[in-house]
MDAnalysis code that builds the backbone (N, CA, C; Angstrom):
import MDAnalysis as mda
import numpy as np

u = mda.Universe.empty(252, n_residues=84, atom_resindex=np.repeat(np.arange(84), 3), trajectory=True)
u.add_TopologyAttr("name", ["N", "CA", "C"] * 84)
u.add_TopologyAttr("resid", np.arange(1, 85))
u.add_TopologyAttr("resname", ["UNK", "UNK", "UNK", "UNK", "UNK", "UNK", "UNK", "UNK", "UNK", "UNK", "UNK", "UNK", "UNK", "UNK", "UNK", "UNK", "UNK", "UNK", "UNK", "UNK", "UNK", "UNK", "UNK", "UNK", "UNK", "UNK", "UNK", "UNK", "UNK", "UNK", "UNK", "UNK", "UNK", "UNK", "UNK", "UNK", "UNK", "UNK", "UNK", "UNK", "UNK", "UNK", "UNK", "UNK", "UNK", "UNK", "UNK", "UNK", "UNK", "UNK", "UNK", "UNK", "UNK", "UNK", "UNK", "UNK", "UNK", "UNK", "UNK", "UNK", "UNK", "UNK", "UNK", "UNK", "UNK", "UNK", "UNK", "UNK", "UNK", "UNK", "UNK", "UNK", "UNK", "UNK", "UNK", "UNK", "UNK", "UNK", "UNK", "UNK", "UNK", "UNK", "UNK", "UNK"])
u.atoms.positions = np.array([
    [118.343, 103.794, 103.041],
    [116.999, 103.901, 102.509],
    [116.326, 102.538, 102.638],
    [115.284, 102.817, 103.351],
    [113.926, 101.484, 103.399],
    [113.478, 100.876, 102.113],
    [113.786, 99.472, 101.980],
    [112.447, 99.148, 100.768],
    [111.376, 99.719, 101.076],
    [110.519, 99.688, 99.889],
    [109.123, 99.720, 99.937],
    [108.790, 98.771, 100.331],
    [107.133, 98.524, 101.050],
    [106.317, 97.530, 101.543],
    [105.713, 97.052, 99.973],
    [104.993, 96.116, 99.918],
    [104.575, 95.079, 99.108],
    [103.462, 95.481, 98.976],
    [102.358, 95.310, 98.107],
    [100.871, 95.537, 98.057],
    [100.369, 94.780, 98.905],
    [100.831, 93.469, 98.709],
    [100.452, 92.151, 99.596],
    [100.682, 92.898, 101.227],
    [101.743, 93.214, 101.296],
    [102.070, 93.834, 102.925],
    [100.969, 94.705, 103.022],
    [100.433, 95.971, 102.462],
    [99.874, 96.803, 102.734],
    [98.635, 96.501, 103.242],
    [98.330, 95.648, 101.942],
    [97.238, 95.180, 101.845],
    [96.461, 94.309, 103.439],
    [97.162, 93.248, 103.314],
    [97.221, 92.753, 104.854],
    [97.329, 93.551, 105.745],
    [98.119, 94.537, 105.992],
    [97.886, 95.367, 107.151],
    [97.071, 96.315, 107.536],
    [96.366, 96.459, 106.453],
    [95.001, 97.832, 106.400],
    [93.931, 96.439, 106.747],
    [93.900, 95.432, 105.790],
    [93.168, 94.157, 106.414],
    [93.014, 93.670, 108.083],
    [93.823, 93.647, 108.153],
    [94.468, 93.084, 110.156],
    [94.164, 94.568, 110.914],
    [94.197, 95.627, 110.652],
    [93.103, 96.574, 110.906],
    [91.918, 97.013, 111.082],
    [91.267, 95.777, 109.931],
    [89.722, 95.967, 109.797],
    [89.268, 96.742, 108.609],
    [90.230, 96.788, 108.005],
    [89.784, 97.890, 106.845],
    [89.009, 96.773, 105.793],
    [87.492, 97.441, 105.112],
    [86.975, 96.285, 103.824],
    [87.655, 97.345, 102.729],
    [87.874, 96.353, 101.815],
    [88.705, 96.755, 100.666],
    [87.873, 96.541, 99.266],
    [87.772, 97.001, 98.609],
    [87.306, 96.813, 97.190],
    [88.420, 96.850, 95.878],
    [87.995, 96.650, 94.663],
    [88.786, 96.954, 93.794],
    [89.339, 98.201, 93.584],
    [88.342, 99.205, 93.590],
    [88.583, 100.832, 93.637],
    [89.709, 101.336, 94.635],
    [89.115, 100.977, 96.068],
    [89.931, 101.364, 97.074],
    [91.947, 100.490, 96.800],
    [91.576, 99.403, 96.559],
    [92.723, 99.041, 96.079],
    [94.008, 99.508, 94.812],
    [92.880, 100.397, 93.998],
    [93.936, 100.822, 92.911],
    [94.310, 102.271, 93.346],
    [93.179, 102.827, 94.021],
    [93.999, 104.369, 94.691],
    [94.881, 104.480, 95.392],
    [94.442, 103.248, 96.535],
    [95.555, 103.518, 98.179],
    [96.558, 102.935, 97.726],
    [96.625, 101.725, 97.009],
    [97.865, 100.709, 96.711],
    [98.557, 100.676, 95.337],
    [97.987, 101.729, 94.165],
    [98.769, 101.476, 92.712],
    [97.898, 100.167, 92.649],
    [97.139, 99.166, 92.850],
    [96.674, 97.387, 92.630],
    [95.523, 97.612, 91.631],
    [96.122, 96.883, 90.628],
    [94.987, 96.805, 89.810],
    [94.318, 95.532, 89.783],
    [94.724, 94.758, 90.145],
    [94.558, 93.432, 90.304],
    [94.099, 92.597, 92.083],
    [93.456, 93.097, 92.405],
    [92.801, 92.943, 94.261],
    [92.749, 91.486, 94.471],
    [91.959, 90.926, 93.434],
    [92.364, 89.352, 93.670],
    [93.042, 88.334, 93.839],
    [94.120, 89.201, 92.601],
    [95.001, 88.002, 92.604],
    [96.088, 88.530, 93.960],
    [95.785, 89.609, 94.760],
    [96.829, 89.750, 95.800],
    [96.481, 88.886, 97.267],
    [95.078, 88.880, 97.116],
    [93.472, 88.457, 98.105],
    [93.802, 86.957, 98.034],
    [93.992, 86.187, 96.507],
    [94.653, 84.668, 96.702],
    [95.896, 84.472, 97.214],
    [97.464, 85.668, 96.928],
    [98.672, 85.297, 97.455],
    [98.215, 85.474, 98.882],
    [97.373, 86.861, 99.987],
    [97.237, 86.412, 101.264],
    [96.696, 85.281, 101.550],
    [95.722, 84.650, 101.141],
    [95.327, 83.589, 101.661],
    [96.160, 82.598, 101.530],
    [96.843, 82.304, 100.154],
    [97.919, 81.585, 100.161],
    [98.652, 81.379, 101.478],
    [99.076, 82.691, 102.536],
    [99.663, 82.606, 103.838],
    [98.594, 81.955, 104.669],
    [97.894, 81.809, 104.690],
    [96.796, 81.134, 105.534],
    [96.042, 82.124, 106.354],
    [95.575, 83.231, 105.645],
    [95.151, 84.213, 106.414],
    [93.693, 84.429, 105.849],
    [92.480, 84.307, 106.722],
    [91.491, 83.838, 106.299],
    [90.593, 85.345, 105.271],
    [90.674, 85.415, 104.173],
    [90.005, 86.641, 103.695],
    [88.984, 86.513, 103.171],
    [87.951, 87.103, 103.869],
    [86.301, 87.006, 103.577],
    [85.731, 87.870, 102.279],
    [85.513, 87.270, 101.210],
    [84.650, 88.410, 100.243],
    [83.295, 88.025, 100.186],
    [82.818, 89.857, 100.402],
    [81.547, 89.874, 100.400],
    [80.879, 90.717, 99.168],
    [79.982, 89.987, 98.483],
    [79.241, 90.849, 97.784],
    [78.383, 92.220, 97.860],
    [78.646, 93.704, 97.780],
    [77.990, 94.594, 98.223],
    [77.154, 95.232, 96.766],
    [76.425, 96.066, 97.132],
    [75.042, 96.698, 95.890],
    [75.956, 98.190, 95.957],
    [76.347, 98.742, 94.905],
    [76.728, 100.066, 94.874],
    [75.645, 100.826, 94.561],
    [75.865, 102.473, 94.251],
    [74.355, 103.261, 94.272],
    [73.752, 102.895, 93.094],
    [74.722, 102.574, 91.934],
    [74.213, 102.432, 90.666],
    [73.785, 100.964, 90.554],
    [73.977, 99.998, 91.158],
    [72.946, 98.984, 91.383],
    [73.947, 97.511, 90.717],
    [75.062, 98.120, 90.646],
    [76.124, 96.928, 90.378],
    [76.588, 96.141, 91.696],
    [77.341, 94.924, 91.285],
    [77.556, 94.483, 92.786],
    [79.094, 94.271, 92.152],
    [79.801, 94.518, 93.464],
    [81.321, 94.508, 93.637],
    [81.661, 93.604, 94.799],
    [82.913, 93.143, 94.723],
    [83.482, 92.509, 95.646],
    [84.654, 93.305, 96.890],
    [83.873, 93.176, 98.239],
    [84.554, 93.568, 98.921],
    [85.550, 92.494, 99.964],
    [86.493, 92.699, 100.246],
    [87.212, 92.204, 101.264],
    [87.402, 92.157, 102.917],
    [87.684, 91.832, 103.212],
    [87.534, 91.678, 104.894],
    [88.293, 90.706, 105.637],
    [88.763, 90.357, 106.860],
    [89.239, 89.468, 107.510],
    [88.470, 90.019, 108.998],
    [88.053, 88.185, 108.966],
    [87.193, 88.049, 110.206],
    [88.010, 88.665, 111.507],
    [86.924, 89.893, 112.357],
    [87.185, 90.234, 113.553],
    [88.063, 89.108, 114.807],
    [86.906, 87.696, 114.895],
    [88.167, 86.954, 115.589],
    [89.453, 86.363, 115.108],
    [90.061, 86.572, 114.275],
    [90.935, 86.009, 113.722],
    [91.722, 87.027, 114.228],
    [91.592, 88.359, 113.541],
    [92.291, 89.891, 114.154],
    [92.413, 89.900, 115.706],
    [91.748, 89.357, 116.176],
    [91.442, 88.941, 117.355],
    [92.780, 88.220, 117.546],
    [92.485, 86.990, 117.514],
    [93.378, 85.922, 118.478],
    [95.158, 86.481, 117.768],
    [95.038, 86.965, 116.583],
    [96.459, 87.460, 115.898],
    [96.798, 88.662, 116.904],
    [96.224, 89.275, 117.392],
    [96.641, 90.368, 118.254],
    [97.027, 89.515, 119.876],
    [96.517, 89.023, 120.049],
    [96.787, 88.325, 121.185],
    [98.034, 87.257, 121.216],
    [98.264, 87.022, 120.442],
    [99.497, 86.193, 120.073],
    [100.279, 87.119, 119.339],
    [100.387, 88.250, 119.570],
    [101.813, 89.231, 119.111],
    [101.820, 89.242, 117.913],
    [100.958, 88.707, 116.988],
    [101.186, 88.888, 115.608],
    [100.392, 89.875, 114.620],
    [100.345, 91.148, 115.042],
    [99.383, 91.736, 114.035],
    [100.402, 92.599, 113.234],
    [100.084, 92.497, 111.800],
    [100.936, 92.957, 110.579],
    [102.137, 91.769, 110.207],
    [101.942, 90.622, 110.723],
    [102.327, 90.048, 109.848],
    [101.826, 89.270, 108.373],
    [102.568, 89.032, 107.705],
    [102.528, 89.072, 106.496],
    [102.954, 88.005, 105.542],
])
């Protein structure tokens, strides 16, 4: 039997995908109640994670996540995508 993957793993790899992430999306797909403090251990790896402020319908603003396209970029090109 396989360990489980890490939130941090998941997380990064739906990231290195292109996926933007929010708090919400983070506590459904991943059990994470906590998006940030997983958003500081990736960066901690040196993996550059962009948050952007978005307007929801009800007129609150949330924090979304992202990792820059060239970065996903040059990580794919150097054999490294999903690492972690």
């Amino acid at each position: 039997m396989s360990k489980p993957k890490s939130q941090n793993h998941r997380i990064t790899a739906d990231l290195m995908r292109g996926h933007k992430i929010t708090a919400l999306d983070a506590m459904t797909s991943y059990g994470c109640m906590r998006l940030a403090s997983r958003i500081a251990d990736i960066r901690a790896t040196g993996i550059p994670v962009i948050m952007e402020l978005i307007q929801t319908s009800t007129g609150k603003h949330i924090a979304r996540y992202h990792i820059p396209i060239d970065y996903r970029r040059a990580m794919r090109q150097a054999g490294k995508v999903g690492m972690a």
